[in-house]
N, C-alpha and C positions, 0 to 999 in steps of 0.2 A: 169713613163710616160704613161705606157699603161693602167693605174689604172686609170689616169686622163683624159684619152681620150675615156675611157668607161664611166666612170662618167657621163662627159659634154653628151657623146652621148642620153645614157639613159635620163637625162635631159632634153634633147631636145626632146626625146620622147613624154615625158609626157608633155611637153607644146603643142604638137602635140594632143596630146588625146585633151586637153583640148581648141583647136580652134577645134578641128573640132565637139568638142559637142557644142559649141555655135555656132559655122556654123547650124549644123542643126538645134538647137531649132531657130536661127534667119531666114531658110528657111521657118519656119512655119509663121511667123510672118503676111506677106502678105495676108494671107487666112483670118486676121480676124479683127475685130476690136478691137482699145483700149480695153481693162475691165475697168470699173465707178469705180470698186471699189476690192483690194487684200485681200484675206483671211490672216490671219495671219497661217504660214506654221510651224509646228513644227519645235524643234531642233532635233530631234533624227536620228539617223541612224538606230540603230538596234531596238530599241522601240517604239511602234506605242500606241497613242492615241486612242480616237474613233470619231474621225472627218472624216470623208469620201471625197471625191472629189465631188465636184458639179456636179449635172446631166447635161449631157453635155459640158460640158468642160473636155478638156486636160491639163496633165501634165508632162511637158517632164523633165528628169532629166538625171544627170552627175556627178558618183562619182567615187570617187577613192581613193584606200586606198594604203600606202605604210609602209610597215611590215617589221622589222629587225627577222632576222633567225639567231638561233644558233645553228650550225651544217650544215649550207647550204645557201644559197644564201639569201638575201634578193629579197624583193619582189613587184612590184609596180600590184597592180590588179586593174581593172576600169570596171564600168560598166552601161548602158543607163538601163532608165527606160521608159514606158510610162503608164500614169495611164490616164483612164475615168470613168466618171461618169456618168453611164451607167441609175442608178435610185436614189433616195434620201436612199436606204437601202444598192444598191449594187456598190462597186467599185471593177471594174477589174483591173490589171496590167500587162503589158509584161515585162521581162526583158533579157539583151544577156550578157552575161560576158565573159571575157578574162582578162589575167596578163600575164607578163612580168617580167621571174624573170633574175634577173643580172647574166652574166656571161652562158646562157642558151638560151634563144630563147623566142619569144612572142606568144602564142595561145587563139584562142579561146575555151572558157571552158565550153558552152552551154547555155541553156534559161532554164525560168521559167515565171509560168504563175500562180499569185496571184491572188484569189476574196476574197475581205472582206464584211460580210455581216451586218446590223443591226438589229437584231431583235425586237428592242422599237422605235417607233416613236418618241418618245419624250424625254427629258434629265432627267434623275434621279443623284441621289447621287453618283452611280457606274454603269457606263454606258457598256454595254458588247457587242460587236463584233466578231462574229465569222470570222476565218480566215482560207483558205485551199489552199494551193498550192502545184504544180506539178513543179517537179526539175528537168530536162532533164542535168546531167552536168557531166564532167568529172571529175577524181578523181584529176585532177590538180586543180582543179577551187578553187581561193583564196579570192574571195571577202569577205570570213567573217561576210555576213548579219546577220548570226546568228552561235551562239555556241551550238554544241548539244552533247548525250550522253558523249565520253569519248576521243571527239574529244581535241588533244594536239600540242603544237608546233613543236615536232618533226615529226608528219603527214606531214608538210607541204615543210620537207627538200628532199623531195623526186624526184630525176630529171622529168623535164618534159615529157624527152625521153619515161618516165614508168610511169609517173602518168597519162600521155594523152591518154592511151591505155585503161584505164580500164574508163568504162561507168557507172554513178550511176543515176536508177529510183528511186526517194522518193517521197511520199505522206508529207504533212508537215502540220499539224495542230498545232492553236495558239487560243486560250480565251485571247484578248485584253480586259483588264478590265483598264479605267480610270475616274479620278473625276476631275471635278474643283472644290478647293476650295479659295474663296479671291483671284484670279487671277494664283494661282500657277495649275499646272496639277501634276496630280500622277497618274502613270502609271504602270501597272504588266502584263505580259506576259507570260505566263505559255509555253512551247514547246513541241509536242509530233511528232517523225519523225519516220517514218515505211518504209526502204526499199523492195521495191515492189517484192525481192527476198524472198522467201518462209524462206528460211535459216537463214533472218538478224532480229536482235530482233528488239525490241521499241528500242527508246532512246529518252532523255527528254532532258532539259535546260529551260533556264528562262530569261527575260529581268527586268530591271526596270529603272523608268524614273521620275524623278523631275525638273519642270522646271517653268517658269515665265518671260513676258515681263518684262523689265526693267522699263516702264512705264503703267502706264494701264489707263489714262485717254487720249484721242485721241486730236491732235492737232487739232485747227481748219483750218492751212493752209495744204497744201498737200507739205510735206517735207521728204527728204532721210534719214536724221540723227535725227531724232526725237525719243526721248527715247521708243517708244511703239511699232519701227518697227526690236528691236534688242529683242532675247528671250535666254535666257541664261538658263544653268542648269546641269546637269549629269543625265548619264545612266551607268546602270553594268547589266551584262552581262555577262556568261557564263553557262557547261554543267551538266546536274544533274545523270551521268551515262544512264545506260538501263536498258531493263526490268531483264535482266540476273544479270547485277551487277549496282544497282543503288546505288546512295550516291556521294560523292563528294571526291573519290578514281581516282586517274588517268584523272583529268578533267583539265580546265581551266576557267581561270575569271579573269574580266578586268572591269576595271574602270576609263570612261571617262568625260572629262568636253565635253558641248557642246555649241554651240554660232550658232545662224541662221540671219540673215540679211535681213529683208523682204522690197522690195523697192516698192513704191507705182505704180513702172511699171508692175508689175505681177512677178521678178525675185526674187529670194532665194539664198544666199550664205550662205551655211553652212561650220564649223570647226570644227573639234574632234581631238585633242590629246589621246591615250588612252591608257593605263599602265597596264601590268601583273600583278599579286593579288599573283601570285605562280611561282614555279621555273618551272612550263609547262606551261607555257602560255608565247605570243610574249613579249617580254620585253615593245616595242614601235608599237604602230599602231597609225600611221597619217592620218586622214580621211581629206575630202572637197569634196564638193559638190556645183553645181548650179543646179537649175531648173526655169523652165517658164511657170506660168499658162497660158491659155488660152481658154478664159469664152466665150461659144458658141461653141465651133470646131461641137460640133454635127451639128449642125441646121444652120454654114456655109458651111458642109461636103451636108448637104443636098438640100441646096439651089444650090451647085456647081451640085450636079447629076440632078436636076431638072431641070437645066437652058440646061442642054448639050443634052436634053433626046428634 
């Protein structure tokens, strides 16, 4: 009985995470006008393309991952995002994370603060993206974004009590390399992570990503279920050791399908299922996400301090 009464609780929890990130992104709403027109948003979670965010505009997002643990509690982790487009080369993003594992307590787990930059104006064959970000997060923090050196599922059974106390600075660099070819994307992610302690080696990992609208020629009326606004695919993912012991001894890797949902409002629902490769890695990670673009926030943001001044 008390099995099921934590169940339902937690439950309810996560439906809670999940009003109140559409609470906010629906807060923003007011500030701006319709968009004419939605970018088609990738599927991935932990794989990034080389498409940027539009100069000036916002993009608010809302994900959440929920991981089975062996040897320790499972786990629901969630975390906001907000990305601008800051130039046609450069896209920043803020992000705050926190999880909630069963049976333990819910914490927040820190922020990060991503810029992806492009160094070609124009699109080639294999398009490359520099990526660097600052990790401000505790050793609890469960979101999963990425897999690195020799990180494994037993790391993460570790009470919150003691994983909350200890602080990690990392530097985090990525070479986003993608193509289109015939509508499909293919994407590689190479990972290099250096904590900021003198003492802690490199450590590497890697992403990859295949993916393709389900349709690629565009409707001519403006419709929700139209075969070109759903992008289906897989990404894998995980750690390539350190600089100390590199190789694929003691790591983890997973392989997920993925599905995004792009609605001609500006909103993205994405879905990941994603499966262990090896006997250290989570058996089950269940992803989902929303986001909402929002084309102009610059030059609304600016028009509101103008008008107050």
């Amino acid at each position: 009985m008390n099995e099921t009464r934590y169940a339902v609780r937690h439950t309810v929890a996560s439906l809670l995470h999940l009003r109140f990130a559409a609470l906010l992104l629906a807060a923003l709403a007011p500030l701006l006008a319709p968009s004419p027109a939605h970018a088609q948003e990738s599927p991935y979670i932990v794989t990034y393309d080389h498409y940027l965010e539009e100069p000036g505009s916002l993009e608010v997002e809302y994900y959440s991952t929920l991981g089975t643990q062996r040897g320790g509690n499972a786990f629901h982790s969630f975390w906001a995002e907000f990305e601008y487009g800051v130039k046609a080369w450069w896209t920043t993003e803020f992000y705050l994370d926190g999880q909630t594992t069963f049976n333990q307590s819910t914490v927040f787990t820190g922020f990060r603060w991503e810029n992806r930059l492009r160094p070609l104006a124009r699109e080639h064959l294999v398009n490359p993206i520099l990526y660097i970000e600052y990790e401000h997060t505790k050793a609890s923090d469960k979101i999963l974004k990425e897999v690195e050196g020799h990180d494994v599922e037993a790391d993460y059974a570790v009470p919150n009590s003691v994983s909350n106390r200890d602080q990690d600075h990392e530097l985090e660099f990525k070479l986003l390399l993608s193509s289109q070819v015939k509508g499909w994307n293919i994407a590689l992610n190479p990972l290099f992570v250096k904590n900021l302690s003198p003492s802690e080696p490199w450590e590497f990992g890697y992403a990859l990503g295949l993916s393709r609208p389900l349709g690629l020629k565009a409707s001519p009326q403006r419709c929700n279920f139209c075969p070109e606004n759903f992008i289906a695919g897989v990404e894998m993912y995980g750690g390539l050791g350190d600089s100390r012991s590199p190789g694929l001894n003691q790591t983890s890797h997973y392989l997920a399908p993925v599905l995004a949902w792009n609605l001609p409002s500006g909103w993205t629902l994405r879905l990941s299922p994603g499966f262990g490769l090896n006997d250290t890695s989570h058996q089950f990670l269940l992803r989902w996400g929303v986001s909402r673009e929002f084309a102009g926030f610059g030059a609304a943001v600016r028009r509101l301090f103008g008008a107050s001044r």
